[in-house]
N, C-alpha and C positions, 0 to 999 in steps of 0.2 A: 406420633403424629405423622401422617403420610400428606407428602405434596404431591399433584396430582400436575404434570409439563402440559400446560395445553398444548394440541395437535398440531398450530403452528408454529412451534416452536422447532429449528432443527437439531439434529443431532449432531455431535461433532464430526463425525464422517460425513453426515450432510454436507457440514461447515467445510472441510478441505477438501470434498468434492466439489464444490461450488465455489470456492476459490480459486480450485489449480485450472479452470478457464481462462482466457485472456478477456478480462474484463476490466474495468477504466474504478479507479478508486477515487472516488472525491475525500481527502486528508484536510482536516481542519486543525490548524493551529491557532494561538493563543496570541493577539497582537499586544503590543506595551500597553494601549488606552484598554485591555481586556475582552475586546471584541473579537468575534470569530475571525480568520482567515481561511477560505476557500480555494483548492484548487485541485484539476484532476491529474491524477497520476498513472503510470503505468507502475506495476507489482509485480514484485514474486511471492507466493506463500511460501514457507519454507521451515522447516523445524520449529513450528508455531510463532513464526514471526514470521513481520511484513515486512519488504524489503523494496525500496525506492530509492532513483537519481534523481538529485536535483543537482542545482547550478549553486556551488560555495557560498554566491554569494547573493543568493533569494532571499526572498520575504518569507518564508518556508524556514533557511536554517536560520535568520537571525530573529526568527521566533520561538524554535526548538534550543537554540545555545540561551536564552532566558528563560523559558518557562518549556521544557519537555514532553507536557503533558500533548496529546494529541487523541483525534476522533477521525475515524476514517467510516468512511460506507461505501458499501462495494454491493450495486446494484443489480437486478438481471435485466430490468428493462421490459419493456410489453412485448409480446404477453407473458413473461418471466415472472411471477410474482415474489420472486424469494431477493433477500436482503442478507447484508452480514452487516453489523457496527460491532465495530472495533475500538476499543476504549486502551490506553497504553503511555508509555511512555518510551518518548524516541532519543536515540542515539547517534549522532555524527560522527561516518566515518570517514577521515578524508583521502582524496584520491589516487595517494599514494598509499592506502591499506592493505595489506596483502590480497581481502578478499574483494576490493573494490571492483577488478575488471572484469574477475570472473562473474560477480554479482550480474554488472554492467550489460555483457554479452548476456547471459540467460535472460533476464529483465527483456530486454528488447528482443529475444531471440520467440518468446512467446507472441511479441504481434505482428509479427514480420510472414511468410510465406516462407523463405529461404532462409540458410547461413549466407547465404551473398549478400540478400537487401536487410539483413538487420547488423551487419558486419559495416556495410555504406555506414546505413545512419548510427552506426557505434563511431565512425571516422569524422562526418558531420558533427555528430555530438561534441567531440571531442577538441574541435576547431571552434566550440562556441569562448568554450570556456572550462575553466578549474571545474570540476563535479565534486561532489558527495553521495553518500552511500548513506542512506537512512535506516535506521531500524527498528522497528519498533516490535517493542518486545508486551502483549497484549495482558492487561491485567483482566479485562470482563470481553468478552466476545458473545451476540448472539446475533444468532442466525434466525430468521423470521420467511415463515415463508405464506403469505396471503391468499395461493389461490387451492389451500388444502380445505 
């Protein structure tokens, strides 16, 4: 039996060409009463995994240290018509992790202009609070692209 990909469907070169953009990921996690949580993040793709900071002590990681599973979508926007959802389970890593800072600096270094003003708000960041290094390691990925 042969399955036939419909046309808008991408390819995985698609998929990590259209990832390695600085583009804003909206991450849904898993809240105690089971409802979604919402919010946008900035990304790295990176060896087939998504990589995001947050704040230790978010609504983000004390829904991933109880329920792991997560859903992200990473948009292109109008008139972009292509999409990536991302289905996975995330990992906390904390900020004193070997790969934490380097993570930290590339992460922000993709939406910045310079090493100087993503280096600032890596210092900013840093004065907020404890971080975490998120990662989510992707069981089902697809890439949709609507205006094929």
């Amino acid at each position: 039996m042969t399955t036939e990909i419909p046309t808008n469907y991408m390819s995985g070169e698609a998929v990590a060409d259209f990832l390695s953009d600085s583009r804003h990921a909206i991450v849904s996690t898993i809240r105690k009463n089971g409802s979604p949580h919402l919010s946008a993040v900035w990304y790295l793709y990176e060896d087939n995994c998504i990589y995001f900071i947050v704040l230790a002590d978010s609504v983000k990681c004390h829904n991933i240290r109880r329920d792991p599973r997560v859903g992200i979508c990473v948009d292109g926007g109008h008139p972009d018509y292509r999409s990536v959802l991302i289905y996975g389970d995330a990992e906390i890593l904390p900020g004193d992790h070997e790969f934490f800072s380097d993570k930290k600096r590339r992460i922000f270094r993709r939406y910045f202009d310079s090493d100087d003003d993503a280096r600032a708000y890596v210092e900013e960041t840093d004065a907020v609070g404890e971080g975490a290094l998120i990662v989510v390691r992707p069981n089902r990925i697809v890439g949709v692209d609507m205006g094929e």
